[in-house]
Biopython code that builds the backbone (N, CA, C, O; Angstrom):
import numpy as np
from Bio.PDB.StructureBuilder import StructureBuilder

atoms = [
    (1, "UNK", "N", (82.490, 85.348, 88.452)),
    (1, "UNK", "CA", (83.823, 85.713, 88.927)),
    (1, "UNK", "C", (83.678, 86.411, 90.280)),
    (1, "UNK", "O", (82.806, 87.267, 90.429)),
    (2, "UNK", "N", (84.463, 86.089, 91.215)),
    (2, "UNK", "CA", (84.215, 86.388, 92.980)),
    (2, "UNK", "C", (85.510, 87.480, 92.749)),
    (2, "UNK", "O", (85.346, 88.511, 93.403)),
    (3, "UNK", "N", (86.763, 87.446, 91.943)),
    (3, "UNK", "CA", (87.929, 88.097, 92.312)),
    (3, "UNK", "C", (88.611, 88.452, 90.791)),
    (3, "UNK", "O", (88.313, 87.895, 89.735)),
    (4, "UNK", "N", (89.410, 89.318, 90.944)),
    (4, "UNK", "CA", (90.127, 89.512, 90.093)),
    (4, "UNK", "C", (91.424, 90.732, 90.144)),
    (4, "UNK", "O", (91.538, 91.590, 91.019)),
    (5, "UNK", "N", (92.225, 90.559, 89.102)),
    (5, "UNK", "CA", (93.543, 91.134, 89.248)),
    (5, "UNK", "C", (93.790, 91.318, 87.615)),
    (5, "UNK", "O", (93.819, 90.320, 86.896)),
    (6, "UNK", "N", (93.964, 92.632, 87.083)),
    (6, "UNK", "CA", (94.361, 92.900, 85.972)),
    (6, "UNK", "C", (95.295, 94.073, 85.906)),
    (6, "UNK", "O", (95.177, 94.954, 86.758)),
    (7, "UNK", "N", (96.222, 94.168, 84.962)),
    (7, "UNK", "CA", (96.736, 92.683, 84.497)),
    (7, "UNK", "C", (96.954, 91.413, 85.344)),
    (7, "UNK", "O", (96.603, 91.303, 86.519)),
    (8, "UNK", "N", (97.461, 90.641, 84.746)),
    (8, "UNK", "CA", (98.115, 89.789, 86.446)),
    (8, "UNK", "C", (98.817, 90.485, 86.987)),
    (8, "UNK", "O", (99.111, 91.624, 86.624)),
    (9, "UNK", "N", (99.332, 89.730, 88.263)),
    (9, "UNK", "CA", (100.356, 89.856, 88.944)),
    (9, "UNK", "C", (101.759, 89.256, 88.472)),
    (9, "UNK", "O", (102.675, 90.022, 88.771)),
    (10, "UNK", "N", (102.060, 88.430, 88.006)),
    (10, "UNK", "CA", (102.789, 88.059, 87.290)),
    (10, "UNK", "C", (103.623, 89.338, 86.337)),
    (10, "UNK", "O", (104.750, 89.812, 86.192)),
    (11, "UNK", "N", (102.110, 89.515, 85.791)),
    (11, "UNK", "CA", (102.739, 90.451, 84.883)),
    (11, "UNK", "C", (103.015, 92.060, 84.921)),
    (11, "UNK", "O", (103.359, 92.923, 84.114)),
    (12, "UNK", "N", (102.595, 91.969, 86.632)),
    (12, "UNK", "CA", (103.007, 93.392, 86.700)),
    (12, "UNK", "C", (104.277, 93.452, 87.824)),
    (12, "UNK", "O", (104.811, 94.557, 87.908)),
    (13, "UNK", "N", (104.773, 92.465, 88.626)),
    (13, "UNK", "CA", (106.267, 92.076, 89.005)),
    (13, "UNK", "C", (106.810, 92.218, 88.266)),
    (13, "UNK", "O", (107.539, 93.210, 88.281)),
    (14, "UNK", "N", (106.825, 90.953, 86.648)),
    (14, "UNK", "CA", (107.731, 91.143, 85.524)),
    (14, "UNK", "C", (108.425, 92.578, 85.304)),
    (14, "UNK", "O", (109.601, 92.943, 85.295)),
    (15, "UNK", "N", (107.235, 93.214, 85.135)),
    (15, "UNK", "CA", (107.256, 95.044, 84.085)),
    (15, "UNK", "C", (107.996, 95.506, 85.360)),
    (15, "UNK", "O", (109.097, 95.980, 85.078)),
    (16, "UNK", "N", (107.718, 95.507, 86.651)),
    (16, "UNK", "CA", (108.605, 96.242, 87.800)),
    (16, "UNK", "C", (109.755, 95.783, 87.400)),
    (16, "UNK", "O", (110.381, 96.593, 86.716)),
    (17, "UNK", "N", (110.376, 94.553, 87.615)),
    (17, "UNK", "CA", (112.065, 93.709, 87.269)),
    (17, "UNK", "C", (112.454, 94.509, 86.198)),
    (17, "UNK", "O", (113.410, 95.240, 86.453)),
    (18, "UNK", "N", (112.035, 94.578, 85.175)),
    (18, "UNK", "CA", (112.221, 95.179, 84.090)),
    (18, "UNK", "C", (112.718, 96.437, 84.029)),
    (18, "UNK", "O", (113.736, 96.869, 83.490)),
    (19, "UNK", "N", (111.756, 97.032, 84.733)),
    (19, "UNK", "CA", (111.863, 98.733, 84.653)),
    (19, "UNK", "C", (110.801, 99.068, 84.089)),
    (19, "UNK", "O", (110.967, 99.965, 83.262)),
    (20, "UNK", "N", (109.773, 98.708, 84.201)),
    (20, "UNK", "CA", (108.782, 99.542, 83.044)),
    (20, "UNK", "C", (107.969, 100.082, 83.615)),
    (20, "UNK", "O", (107.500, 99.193, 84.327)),
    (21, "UNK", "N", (107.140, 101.476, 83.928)),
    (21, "UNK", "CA", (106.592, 102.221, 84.190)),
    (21, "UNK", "C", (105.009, 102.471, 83.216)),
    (21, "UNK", "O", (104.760, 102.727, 82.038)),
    (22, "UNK", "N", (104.339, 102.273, 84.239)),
    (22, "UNK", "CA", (103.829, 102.256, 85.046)),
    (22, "UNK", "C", (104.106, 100.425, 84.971)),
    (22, "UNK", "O", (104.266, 99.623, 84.051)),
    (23, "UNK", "N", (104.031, 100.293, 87.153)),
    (23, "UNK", "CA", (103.858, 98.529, 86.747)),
    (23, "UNK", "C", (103.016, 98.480, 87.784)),
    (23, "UNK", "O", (103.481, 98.385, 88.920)),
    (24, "UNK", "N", (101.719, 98.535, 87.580)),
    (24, "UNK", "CA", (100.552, 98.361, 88.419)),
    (24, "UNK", "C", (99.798, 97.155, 87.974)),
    (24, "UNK", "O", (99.889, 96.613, 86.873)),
    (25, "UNK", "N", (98.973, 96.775, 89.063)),
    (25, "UNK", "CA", (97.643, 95.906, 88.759)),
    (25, "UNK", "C", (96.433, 96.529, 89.535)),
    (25, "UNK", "O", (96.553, 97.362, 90.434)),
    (26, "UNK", "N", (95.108, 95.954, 89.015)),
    (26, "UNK", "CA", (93.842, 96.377, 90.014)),
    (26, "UNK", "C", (93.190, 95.105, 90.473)),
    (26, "UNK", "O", (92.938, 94.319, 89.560)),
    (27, "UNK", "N", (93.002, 94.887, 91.172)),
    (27, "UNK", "CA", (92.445, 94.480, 92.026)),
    (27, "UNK", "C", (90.687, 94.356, 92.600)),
    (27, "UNK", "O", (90.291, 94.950, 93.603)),
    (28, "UNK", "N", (89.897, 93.565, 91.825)),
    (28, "UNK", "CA", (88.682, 93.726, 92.051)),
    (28, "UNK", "C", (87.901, 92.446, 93.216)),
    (28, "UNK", "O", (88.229, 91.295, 92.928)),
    (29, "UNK", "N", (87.279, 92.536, 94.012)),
    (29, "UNK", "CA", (86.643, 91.494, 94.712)),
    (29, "UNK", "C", (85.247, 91.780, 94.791)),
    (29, "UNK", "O", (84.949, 92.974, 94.810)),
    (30, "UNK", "N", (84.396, 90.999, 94.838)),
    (30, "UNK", "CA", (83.125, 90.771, 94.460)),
    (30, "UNK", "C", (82.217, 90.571, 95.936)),
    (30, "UNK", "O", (81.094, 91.025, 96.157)),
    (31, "UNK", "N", (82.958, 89.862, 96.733)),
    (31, "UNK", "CA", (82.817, 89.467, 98.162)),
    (31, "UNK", "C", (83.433, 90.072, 99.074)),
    (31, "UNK", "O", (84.560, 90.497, 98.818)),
    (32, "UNK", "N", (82.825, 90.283, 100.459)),
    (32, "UNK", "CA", (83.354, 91.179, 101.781)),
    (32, "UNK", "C", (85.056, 90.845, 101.703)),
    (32, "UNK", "O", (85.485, 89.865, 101.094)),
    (33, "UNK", "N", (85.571, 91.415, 102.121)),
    (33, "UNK", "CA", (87.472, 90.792, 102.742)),
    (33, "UNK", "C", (86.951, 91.094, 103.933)),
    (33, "UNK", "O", (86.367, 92.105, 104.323)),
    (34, "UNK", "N", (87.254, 90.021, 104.500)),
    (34, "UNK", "CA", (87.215, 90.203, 106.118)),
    (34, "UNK", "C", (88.775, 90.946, 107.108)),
    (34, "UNK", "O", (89.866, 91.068, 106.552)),
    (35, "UNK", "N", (88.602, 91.238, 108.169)),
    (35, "UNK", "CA", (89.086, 92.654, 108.282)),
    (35, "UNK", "C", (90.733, 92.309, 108.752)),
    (35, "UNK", "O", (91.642, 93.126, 108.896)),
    (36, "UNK", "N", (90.770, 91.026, 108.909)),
    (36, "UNK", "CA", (91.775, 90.524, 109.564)),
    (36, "UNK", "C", (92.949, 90.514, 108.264)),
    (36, "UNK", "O", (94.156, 90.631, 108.479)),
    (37, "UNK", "N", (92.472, 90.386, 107.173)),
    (37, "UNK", "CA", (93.108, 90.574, 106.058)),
    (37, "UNK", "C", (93.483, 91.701, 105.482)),
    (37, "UNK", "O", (94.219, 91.657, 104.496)),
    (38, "UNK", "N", (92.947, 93.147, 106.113)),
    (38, "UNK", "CA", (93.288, 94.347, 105.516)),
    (38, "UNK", "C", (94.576, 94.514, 106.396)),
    (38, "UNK", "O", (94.640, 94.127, 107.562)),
    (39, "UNK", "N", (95.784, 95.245, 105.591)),
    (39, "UNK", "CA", (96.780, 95.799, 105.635)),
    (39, "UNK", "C", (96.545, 96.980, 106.565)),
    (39, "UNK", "O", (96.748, 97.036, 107.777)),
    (40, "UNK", "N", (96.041, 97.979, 105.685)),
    (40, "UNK", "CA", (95.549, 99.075, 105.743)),
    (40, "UNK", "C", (94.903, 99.853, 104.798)),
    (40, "UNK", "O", (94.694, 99.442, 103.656)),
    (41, "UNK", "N", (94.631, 100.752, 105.121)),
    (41, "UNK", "CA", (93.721, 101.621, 104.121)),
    (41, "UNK", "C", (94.349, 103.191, 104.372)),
    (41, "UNK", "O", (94.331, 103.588, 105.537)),
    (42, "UNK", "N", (94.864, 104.032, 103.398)),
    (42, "UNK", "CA", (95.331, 105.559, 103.198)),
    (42, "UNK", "C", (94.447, 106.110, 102.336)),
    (42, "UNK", "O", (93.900, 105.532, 101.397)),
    (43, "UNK", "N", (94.305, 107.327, 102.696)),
    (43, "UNK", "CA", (93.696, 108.339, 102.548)),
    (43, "UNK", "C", (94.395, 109.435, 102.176)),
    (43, "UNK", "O", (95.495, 109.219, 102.685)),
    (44, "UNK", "N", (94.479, 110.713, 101.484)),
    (44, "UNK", "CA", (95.171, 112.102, 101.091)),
    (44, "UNK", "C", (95.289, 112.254, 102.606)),
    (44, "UNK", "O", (94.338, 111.933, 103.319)),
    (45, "UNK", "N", (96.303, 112.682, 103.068)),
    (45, "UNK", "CA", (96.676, 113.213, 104.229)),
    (45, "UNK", "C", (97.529, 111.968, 105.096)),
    (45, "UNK", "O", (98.211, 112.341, 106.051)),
    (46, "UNK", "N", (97.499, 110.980, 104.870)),
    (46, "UNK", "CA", (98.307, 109.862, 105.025)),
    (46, "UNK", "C", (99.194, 109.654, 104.560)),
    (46, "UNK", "O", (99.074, 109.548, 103.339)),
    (47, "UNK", "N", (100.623, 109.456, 105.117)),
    (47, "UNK", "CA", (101.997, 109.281, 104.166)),
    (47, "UNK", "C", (102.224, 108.180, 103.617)),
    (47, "UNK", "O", (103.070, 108.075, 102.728)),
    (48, "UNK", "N", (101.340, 106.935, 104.155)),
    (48, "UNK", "CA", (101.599, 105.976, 102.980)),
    (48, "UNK", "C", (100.421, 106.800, 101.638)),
    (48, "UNK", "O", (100.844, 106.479, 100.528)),
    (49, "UNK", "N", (99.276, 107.619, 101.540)),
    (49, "UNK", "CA", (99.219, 107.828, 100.163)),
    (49, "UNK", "C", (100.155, 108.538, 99.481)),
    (49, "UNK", "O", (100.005, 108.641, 98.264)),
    (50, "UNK", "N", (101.122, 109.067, 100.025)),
    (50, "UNK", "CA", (102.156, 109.902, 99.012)),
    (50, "UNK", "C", (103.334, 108.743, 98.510)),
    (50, "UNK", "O", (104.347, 109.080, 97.897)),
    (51, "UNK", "N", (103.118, 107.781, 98.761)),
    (51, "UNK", "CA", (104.327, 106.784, 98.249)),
    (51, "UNK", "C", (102.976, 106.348, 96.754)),
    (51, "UNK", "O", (103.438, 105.715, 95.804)),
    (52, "UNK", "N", (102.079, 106.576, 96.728)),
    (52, "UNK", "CA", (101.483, 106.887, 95.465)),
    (52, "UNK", "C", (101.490, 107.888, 94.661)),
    (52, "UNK", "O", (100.279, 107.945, 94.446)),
    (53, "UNK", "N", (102.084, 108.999, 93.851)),
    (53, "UNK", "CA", (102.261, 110.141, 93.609)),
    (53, "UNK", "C", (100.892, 110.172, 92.603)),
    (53, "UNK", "O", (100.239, 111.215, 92.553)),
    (54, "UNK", "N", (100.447, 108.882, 91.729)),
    (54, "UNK", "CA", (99.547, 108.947, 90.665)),
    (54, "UNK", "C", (98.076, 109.521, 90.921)),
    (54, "UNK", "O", (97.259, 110.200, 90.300)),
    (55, "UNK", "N", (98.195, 108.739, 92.463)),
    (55, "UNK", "CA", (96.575, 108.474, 93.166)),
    (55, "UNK", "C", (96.135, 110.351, 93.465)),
    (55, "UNK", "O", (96.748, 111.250, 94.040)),
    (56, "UNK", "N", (94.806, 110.303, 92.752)),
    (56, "UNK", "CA", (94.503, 111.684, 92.925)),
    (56, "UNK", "C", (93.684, 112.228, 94.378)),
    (56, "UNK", "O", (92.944, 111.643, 95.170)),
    (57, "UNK", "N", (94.206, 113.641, 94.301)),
    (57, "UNK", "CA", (93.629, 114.155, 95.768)),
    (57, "UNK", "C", (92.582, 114.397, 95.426)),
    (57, "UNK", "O", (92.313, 114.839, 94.309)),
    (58, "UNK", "N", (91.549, 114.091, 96.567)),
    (58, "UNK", "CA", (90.382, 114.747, 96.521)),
    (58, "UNK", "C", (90.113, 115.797, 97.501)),
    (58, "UNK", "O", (89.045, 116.409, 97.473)),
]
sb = StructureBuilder()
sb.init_structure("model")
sb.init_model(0)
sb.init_chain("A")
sb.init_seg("    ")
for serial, (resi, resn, name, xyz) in enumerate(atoms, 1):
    if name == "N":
        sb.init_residue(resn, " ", resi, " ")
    sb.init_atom(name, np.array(xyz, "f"), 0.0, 1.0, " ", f" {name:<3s}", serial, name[0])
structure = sb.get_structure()
């Protein structure tokens, strides 16, 4: 396995539509992502990490 997503995605849209809390997935890759593909990356002190309230400070 090179990738993975658990639960799905599928099934964690669904649980969002829904309302259901928590509606997360994780996300595992096995291989580099090349850089052109990163979004971004946040860190504690970054305001996109506070649109995570779960994600812990270090």
């Amino acid at each position: 396995m090179t990738h993975g997503v658990f639960p799905s995605v599928v099934r964690a849209f669904a649980g969002k539509a829904l309302g259901h809390e928590p509606a997360d997935a994780d996300g595992f890759s096995k291989s580099p992502i090349p850089t052109q593909r990163i979004e971004s990356i946040v860190s504690p002190g970054n305001a996109g990490y506070d649109w995570f309230p779960e994600l812990p400070y270090i």
